[in-house]
Every structure is written in structure tokens, then in C-alpha cells.
C-alpha positions as CSV (number, residue, x, y, z in Angstrom):
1,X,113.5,68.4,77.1
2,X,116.5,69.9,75.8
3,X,119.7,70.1,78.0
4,X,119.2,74.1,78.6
5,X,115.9,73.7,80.2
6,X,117.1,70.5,82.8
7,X,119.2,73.3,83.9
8,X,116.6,75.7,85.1
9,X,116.0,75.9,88.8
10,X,112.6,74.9,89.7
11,X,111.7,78.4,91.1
12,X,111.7,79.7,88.4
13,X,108.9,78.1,87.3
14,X,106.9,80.1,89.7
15,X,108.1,83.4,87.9
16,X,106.4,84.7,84.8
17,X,107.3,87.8,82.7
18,X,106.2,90.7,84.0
19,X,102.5,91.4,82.4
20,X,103.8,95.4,82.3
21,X,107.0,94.5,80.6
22,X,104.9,92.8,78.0
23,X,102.9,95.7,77.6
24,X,105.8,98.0,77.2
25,X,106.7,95.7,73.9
26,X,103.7,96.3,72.3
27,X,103.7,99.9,72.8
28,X,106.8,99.4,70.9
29,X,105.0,98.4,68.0
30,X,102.2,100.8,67.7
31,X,102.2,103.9,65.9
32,X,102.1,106.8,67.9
33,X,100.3,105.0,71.1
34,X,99.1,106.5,73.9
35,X,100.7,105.3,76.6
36,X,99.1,105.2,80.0
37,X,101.1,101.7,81.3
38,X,104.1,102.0,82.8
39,X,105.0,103.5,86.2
40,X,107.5,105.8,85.2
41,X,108.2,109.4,85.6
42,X,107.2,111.5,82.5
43,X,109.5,114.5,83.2
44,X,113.1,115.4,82.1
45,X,115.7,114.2,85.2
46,X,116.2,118.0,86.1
47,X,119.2,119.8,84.8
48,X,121.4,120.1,88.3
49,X,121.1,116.0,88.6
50,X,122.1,115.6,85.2
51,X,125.4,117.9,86.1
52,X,125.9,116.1,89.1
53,X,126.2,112.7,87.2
54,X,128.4,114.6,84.7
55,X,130.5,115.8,87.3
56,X,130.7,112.5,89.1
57,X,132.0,111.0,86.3
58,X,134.8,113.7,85.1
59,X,135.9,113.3,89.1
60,X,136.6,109.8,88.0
61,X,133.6,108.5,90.4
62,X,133.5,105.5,88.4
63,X,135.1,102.3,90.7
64,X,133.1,100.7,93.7
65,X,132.2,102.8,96.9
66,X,131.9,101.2,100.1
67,X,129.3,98.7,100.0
68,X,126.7,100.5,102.0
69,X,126.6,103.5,100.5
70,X,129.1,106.8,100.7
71,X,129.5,108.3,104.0
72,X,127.9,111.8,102.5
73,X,124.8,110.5,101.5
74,X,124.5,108.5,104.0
75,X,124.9,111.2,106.3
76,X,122.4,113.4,104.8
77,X,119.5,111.2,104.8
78,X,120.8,110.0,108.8
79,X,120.3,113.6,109.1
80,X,116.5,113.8,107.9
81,X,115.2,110.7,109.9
82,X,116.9,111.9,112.7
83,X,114.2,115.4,112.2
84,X,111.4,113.2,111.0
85,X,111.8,110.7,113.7
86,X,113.4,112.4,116.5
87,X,115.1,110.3,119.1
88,X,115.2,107.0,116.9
89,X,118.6,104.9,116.2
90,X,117.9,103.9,112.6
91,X,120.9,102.5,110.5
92,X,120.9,103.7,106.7
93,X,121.9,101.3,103.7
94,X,122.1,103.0,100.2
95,X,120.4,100.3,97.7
96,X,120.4,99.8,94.3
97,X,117.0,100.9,92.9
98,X,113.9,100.1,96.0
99,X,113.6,97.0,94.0
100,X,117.3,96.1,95.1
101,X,116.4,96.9,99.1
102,X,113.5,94.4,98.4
103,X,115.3,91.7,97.2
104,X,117.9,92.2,100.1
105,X,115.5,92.7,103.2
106,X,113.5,89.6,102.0
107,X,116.4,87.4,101.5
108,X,117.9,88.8,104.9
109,X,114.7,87.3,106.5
110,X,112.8,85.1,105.0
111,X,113.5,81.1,105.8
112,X,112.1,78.3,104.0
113,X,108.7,77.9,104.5
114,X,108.4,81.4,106.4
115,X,105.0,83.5,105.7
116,X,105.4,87.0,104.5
117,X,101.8,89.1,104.5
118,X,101.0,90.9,101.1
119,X,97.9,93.1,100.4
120,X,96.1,92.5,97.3
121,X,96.3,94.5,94.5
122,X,99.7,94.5,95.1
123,X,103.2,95.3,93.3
124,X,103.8,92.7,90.7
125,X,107.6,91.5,91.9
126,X,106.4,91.1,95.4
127,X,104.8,87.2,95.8
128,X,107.8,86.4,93.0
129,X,110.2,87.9,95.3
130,X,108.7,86.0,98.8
131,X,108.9,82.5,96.9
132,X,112.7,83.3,95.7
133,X,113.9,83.5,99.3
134,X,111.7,80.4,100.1
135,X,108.8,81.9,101.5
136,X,105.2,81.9,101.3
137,X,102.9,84.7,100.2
138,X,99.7,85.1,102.4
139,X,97.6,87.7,100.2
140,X,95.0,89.2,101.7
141,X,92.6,91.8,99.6
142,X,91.7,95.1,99.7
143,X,89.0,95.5,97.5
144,X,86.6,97.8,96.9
145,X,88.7,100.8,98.5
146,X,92.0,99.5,98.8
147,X,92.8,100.1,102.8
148,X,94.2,97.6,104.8
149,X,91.5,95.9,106.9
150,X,93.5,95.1,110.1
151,X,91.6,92.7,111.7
152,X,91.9,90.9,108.7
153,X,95.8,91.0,108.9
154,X,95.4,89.6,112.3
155,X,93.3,86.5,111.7
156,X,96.0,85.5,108.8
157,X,99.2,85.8,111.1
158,X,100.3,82.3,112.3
159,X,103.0,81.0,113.5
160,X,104.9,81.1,110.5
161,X,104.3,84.6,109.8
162,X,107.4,86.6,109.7
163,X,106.8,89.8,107.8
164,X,104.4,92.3,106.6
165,X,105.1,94.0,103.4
166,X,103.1,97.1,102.4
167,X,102.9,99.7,100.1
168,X,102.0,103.0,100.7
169,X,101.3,105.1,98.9
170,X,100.3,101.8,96.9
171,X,101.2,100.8,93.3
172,X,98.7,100.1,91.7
173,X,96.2,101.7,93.2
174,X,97.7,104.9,94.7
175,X,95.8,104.1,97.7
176,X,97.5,105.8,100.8
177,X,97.2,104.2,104.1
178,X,95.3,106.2,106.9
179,X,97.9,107.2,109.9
180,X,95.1,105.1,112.2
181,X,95.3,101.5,110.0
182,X,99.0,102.3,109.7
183,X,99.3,102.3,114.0
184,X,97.1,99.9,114.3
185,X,99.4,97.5,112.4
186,X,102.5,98.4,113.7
187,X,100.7,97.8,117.1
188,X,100.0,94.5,115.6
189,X,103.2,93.9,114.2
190,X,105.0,94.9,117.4
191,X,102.7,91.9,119.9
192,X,103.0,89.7,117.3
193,X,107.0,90.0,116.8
194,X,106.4,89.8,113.1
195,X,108.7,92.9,111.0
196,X,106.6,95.3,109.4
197,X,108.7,96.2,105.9
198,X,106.8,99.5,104.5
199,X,108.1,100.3,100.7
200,X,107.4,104.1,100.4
201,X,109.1,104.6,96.7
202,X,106.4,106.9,96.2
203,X,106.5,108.9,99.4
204,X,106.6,112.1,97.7
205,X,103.7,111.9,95.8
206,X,101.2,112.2,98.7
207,X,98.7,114.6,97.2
208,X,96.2,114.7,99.9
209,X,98.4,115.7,102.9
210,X,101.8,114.3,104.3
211,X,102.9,110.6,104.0
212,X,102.3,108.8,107.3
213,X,105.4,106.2,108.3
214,X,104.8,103.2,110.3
215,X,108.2,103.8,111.3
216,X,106.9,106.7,113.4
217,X,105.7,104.4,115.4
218,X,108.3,101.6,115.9
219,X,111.5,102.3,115.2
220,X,111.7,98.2,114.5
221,X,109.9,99.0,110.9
222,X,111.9,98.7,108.1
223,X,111.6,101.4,105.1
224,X,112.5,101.0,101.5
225,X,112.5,104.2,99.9
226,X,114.3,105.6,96.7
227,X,115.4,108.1,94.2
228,X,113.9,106.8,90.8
229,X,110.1,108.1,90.8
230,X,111.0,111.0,92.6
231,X,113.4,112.3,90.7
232,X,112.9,110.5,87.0
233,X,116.0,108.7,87.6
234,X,114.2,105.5,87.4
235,X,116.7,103.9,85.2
236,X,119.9,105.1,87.7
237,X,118.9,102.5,90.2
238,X,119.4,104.6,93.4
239,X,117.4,103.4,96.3
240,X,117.8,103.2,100.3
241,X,116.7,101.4,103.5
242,X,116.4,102.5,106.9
243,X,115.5,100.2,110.1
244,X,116.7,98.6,113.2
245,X,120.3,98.4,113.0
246,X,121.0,94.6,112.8
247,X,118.6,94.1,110.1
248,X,120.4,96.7,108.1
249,X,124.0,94.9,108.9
250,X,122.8,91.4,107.4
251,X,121.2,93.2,104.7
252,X,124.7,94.7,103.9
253,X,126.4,91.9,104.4
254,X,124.4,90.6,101.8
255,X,124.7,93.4,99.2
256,X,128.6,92.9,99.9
257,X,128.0,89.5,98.0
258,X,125.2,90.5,95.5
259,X,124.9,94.4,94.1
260,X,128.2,94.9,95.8
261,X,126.8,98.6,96.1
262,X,125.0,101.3,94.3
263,X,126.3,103.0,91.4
264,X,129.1,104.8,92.4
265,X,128.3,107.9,90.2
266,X,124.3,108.2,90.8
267,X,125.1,107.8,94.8
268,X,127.5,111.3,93.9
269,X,124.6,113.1,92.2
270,X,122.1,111.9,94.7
271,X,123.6,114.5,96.9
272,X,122.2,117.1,94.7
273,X,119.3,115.2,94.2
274,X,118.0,114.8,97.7
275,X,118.3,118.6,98.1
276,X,116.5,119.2,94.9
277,X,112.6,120.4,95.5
278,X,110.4,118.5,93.8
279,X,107.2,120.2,95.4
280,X,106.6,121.8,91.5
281,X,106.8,118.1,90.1
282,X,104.3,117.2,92.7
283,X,101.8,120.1,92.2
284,X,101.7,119.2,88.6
285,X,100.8,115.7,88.9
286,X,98.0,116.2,91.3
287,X,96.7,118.1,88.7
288,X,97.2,115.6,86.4
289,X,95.3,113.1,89.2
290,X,92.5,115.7,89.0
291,X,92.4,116.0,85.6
292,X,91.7,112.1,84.9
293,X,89.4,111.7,87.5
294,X,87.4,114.5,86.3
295,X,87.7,112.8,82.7
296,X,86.7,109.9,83.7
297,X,84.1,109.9,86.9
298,X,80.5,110.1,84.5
299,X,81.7,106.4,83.0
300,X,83.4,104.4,85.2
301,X,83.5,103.4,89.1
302,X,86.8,103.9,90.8
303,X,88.2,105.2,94.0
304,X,90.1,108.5,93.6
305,X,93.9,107.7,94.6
306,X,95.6,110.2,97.1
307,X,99.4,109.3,96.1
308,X,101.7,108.0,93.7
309,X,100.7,108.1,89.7
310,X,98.0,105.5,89.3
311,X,94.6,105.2,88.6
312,X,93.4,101.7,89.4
313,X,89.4,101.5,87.7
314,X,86.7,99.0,87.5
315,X,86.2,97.8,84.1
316,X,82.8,98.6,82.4
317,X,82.4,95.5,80.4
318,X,84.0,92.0,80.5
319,X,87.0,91.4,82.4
320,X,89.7,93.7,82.7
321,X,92.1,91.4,80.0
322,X,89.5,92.2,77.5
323,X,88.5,95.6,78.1
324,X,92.3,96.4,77.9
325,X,92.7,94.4,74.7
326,X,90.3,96.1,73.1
327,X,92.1,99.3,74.4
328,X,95.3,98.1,72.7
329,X,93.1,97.7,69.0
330,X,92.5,101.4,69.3
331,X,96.4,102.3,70.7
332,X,95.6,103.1,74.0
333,X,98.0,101.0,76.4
334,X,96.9,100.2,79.8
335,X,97.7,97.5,82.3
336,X,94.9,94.7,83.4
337,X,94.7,94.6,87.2
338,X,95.8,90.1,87.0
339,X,98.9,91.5,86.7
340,X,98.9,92.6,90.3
341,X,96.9,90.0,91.8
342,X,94.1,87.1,91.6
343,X,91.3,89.5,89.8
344,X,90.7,90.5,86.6
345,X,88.4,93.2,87.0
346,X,90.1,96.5,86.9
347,X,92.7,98.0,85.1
348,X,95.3,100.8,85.9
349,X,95.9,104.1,84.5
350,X,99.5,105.8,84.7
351,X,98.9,109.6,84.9
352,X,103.0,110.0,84.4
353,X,102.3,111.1,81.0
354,X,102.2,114.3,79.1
355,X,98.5,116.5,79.4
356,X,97.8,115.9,75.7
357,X,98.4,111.8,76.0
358,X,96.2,112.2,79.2
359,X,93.5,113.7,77.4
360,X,93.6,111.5,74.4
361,X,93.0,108.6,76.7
362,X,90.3,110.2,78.4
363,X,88.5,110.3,74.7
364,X,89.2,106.6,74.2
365,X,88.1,105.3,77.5
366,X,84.9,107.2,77.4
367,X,83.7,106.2,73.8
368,X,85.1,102.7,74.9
369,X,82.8,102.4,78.0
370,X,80.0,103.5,76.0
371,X,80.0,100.3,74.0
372,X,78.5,98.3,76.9
């Protein structure tokens, strides 16, 4: 062993590359590929944003802001939870990206050897992200329809169990939690005095009716939300949280140290941002949801997603690894559902994507299912 590798830190040895990211290299390499792999925003950032930024920057917005987060943004979004859920206290911390809330709220609460509840197919940082703060991942799954069976979560909770972390609606599988399971496990959550941490990045893509909050029922549920998917800004790293008040004070006592804050320019044009409708944006990928599950529904077994961009399908043949791979051969990128948990038997479908790349995939997937 060489002396660079003695140096690595033993929990790291419990993080692998991201599966997607590895995906995202080949696509690299392919001519032309059609990519239906990462969870990104197709669209443009829209042109006001863009401005904003611009702005931001000529107004020499360029050195730290206060660690959690400018007092106007902060202010604005205050301003929204205080309409959505009237008579709550909740504090506000501006993060960078969700990703960067996550890391934060788990660190914030998490001791060694603490239990943290994750539902299975889940987010691929999230287990990583439990063992880096010295924590335990109890995965529970959620096949064939991906809701949360709550019973289930109430058999796993022991004494060591200190949070829940949930997705809705969920990436991978664009599942959306039903405002009944959501009560019922903040009810849960509440007798069992374990913090419910709900990660709603995709909050605006709720195709099937408005996004249900836990938080509307507790006001002790912590949020992570954000600005990326929303608003194609993905890359701008603009996130927030929004909970019980001396959660959120550890938390920024701890981005003090870390992220020190959010980019000081993106926070600026997230004020435009957060006024900016997006209900066009939304319409149109519904449209694409509809498009693919029309496409798609004669060949393969799925359950039709009612948020975010994801179509999460049972593989026709073999496991999902090799249906994928052969995918790849004929430069159609996809992502094999082991990335997001313990099975290998379905695969997900990104929608974000232009209506010609949708429908190219369509033809590939089809004449590929065929062939079993």
C-alpha cells in the first residue's frame, strides 16, 4: 500500500462513485446519445435569472453574505411559509444546493451509532451521507408502488432511531406521498420523538395535484427544499431549509464552519427567481410524463409517477445492469435502479430531455423489450 492510500479515512471506504456520475462519462463518449440519465433540468435558466446573476455581479455581489442567508431572501420565503403554514414559527437557513442542507441537518443530528430511516429506492447520496456523520441507515422498501408503508416504519424504529428522511416527490421514482401516509408518519414521528426531515427539491413538479408537506402537520419537521430543478439552476447551488428553530441554529452554526454560506451572487438572483412562474415549465413536463408513459405502457410494467422527472420501470429481461448495458450498445443512456438501492431490477428514465430525445428512446426501449 502506497503512502497516499494509508492516508485515506476509513469511511470512505463505504463511499463509491456515484453510478449516475459514471453514466454521465460515458454519455461523454457516445456520438450523438440519447440521454435519458441524469436528473437535471432540460430548459434554458430563464432570461430574468440570468440578468439577475448578471446584475448581482456588476453590483459587486461577489464577497461572503451572512452565513445564513441574505435578509431579503430570507424574508421572502419567511413570508410564503408563514401563508402556507399559517401560525407556525419556522426559522429559514439559505443552503448551498438541497444537497448542502442535507449534509448539514444530518451532521447537526446524527451521533455515532444513531439510526436514521431511508425508504428504498432511494436518492443515491443518502445512506453515504447517514454513515459520514456516523450513523446507520435502516432501509426499508417500497416496492411494487413505491408508498411508504407506515406500519412498516413503525416496526423498524428502535431505540436508536433518530430520524426519518424522505423524499417526496421521490427521486427515483417520482412517487409522491399520499397526504394520509404523510400524517400518519408525522403522527408517528411526533410519539416516537424521532425528526422527520422531508427533502422536497422537487416540490414543484407535482403533476397530479398540490405537494402535501409533513410540515403541515408538525411544525417540528424539517424541510430541505431548493432552487436548482426548479429553476435549471442546478449547477448554482442555491438551496434552503426550514424547521424548528434550534435545529436550524446548529445547522448554521455549522455552515458558519463548512459552506460558510451560499453563493453570494445566486442568493441575489434568487429573489427574482422565487418570483418567477414556473407553472409553463411544469405544464410541459407533465406532458412529457404523459408522453413516455404512453410510449411505453404496451411493453413494460411500471407505476405511472405523479411528480418530479422520473420514470422508474421494471426491466423486461435480465437484470436491470444488463438491460441498461445493452441500452448503452445502442446509445440510449439510462440509469440501473442498484444505483439507488439493494435491487437490480428496474431502471429509471429522466423525462428532462428534449421531445425529439424522448421519442427516440421510446423507439429503442420498445424494439429492446421485444427481444425477450
Amino acid at each position: 500500500m502506497g503512502m497516499a492510500e494509508q492516508w485515506i479515512a476509513k469511511r470512505m471506504q463505504t463511499i463509491e462513485m456515484s453510478g449516475i456520475r459514471k453514466i454521465f462519462e460515458l454519455g461523454r463518449s457516445l456520438q450523438d446519445p440519447i440521454d435519458l440519465s441524469i436528473g437535471q433540468p432540460h430548459f434554458p435558466v430563464p432570461e430574468p435569472i440570468k440578468s439577475a446573476a448578471h446584475a448581482a455581479i456588476d453590483a459587486n455581489r461577489n464577497g461572503y453574505t451572512v452565513t445564513q442567508g441574505i435578509p431579503e431572501l430570507r424574508a421572502k420565503i419567511a413570508a410564503w411559509l408563514q401563508q402556507r403554514f399559517p401560525g407556525c414559527d419556522r426559522e429559514t437557513l439559505i443552503t448551498s444546493g438541497t444537497s448542502g442542507g442535507l449534509v448539514l441537518s444530518l451532521l447537526a443530528v446524527v451521533d455515532p451509532g444513531d439510526e436514521v430511516i431511508l425508504f428504498e429506492p432511494h436518492f443515491v447520496s443518502y445512506p453515504h451521507l447517514v454513515r459520514l456523520a456516523g450513523g446507520m441507515p435502516v432501509v426499508l422498501g417500497t416496492y411494487p408502488d413505491f408508498q411508504i408503508d407506515v406500519s412498516q416504519v413503525a416496526a423498524a424504529i428502535t431505540p436508536r432511531t433518530k430520524a426519518i428522511l424522505l423524499s417526496t416527490p421521490s427521486n427515483p421514482t417520482g412517487a409522491v406521498a399520499s397526504r394520509q401516509t404523510l400524517r400518519d408518519l408525522t403522527t408517528l414521528a411526533r410519539e416516537k420523538n424521532v425528526l422527520l426531515i422531508s427533502d422536497e427539491i422537487y416540490r414543484v413538479f407535482c403533476y397530479d395535484g398540490p405537494l402535501c408537506s409533513p410540515a403541515e402537520f408538525d411544525d417540528q419537521v424539517l424541510v430541505l427544499d431548493g432552487f436548482g430543478k426548479s429553476y435549471g439552476i442546478t449547477g448554482w447551488r442555491l438551496g434552503f431549509a426550514h424547521g424548528p428553530r434550534p435545529l436550524l441554529q446548529e445547522m448554521m452554526k455549522l455552515q458558519q464552519f463548512t459552506f460558510v454560506c451560499a453563493p453570494s451572487i445566486v442568493q441575489y438572483a434568487g429573489l427574482t427567481a422565487w418570483d418567477y412562474d414556473v407553472s409553463g415549465i411544469v405544464a410541459e413536463y407533465r406532458e412529457k410524463r404523459d408522453r413516455l408513459v404512453a410510449g411505453l405502457r404496451d411493453r413494460f410494467r411500471f407505476t405511472v409517477p405523479g411528480g418530479a422527472f422520473y420514470l422508474f420501470v421494471e426491466a423486461p429481461w435480465g437484470t436491470a445492469t444488463e438491460f441498461v448495458t445493452e441500452a448503452i450498445r445502442h446509445n440510449l443512456l439510462l440509469v440501473p435502479g442498484a444505483v439507488f438501492g439493494r435491487r437490480d431490477t428496474h431502471f429509471r428514465i429522466s423525462y428532462a430531455a428534449k421531445t425529439e430525445t424522448l421519442d427516440r428512446g421510446i423507439e429503442v426501449l420498445n424494439r429492446l423489450a421485444s427481444r425477450s
